[in-house]
N, C-alpha and C positions, 0 to 999 in steps of 0.2 A: 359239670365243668367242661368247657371246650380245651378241644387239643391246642390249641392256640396258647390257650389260659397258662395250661399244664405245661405248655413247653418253654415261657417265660420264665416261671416258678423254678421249672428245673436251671433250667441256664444261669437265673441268678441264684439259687443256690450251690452250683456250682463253681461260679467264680468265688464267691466269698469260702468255698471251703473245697481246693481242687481235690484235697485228697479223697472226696465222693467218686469222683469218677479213675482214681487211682487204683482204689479198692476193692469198690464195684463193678467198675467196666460196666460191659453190657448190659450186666442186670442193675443198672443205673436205674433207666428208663422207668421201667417196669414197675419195680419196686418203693421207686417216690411214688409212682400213679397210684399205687396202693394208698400209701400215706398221704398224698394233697387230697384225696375223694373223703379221706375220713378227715381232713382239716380244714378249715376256708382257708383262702388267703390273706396274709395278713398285710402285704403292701410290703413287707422288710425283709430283705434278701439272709439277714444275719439270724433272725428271730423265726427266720423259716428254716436254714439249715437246721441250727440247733432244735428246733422242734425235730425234724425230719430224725436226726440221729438221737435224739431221746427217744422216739418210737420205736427206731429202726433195733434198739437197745430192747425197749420193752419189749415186742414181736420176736426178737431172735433169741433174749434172752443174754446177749453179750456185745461186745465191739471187738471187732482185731483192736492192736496196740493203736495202728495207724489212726484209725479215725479216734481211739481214746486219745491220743494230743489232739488233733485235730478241735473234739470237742473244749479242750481246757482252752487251747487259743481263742478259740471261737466265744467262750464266756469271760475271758477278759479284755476281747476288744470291746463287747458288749458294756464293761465299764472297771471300775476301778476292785480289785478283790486279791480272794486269795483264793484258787482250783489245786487240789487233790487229787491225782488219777492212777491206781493200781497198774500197772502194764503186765499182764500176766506172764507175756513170752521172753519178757527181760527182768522178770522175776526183780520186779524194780517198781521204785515209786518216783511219778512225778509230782514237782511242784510249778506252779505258776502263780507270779503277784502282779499283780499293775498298782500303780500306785497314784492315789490322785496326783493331778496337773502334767501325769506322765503319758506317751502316745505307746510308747512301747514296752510292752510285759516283759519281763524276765523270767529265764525257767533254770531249773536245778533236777536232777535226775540222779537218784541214787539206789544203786543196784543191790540186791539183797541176797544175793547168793549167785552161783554158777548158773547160766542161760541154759535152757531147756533142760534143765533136771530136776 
């Protein structure tokens, strides 16, 4: 894959999900290179993010809080559902629905005890 290629991929997967380079900073770069070398390109800046943090999950083994919303947003612009996301540091569960004919998800966050204990 050309650096060219790679740095398309990364830029539109950025915008569609800034919290990548929130999170990640620096090792932004680096770290997609890993993940677009083992994916082709799919042409969808959305379906590549979420690819990128489904691996980045598998490889590491977890997500900060940040990119888990990040990911629920990111599967309901995808289309109309219901996303589930554990947030371990706020000891809390998120929810997210989109509803058909709707543009905009709605989310619900409910805390399951005291933060970091």
């Amino acid at each position: 894959m050309t650096q060219l290629l790679l740095d398309k991929r990364l830029r539109a997967a950025s915008r569609v999900c800034p919290a990548l380079r929130g999170v990640l900073g620096v090792r932004l770069a680096s770290i997609f290179a890993e993940y677009a070398h083992s994916r082709p390109a799919g042409g969808d800046a959305l379906v590549d993010a979420l690819g990128f943090l489904r691996w980045l999950r598998a490889n590491t083994g977890d997500l900060p809080d940040d990119l888990r919303v990040a990911a629920v947003e990111l599967r309901l612009r995808a289309g109309p559902g219901v996303v589930l996301a554990w947030l371990p540091s706020e000891r809390g569960l998120l929810a997210g629905i989109r509803l058909p004919m709707t543009r905009r998800p709605r989310f619900a966050h409910a805390c399951l005890g005291e933060r970091g204990g």
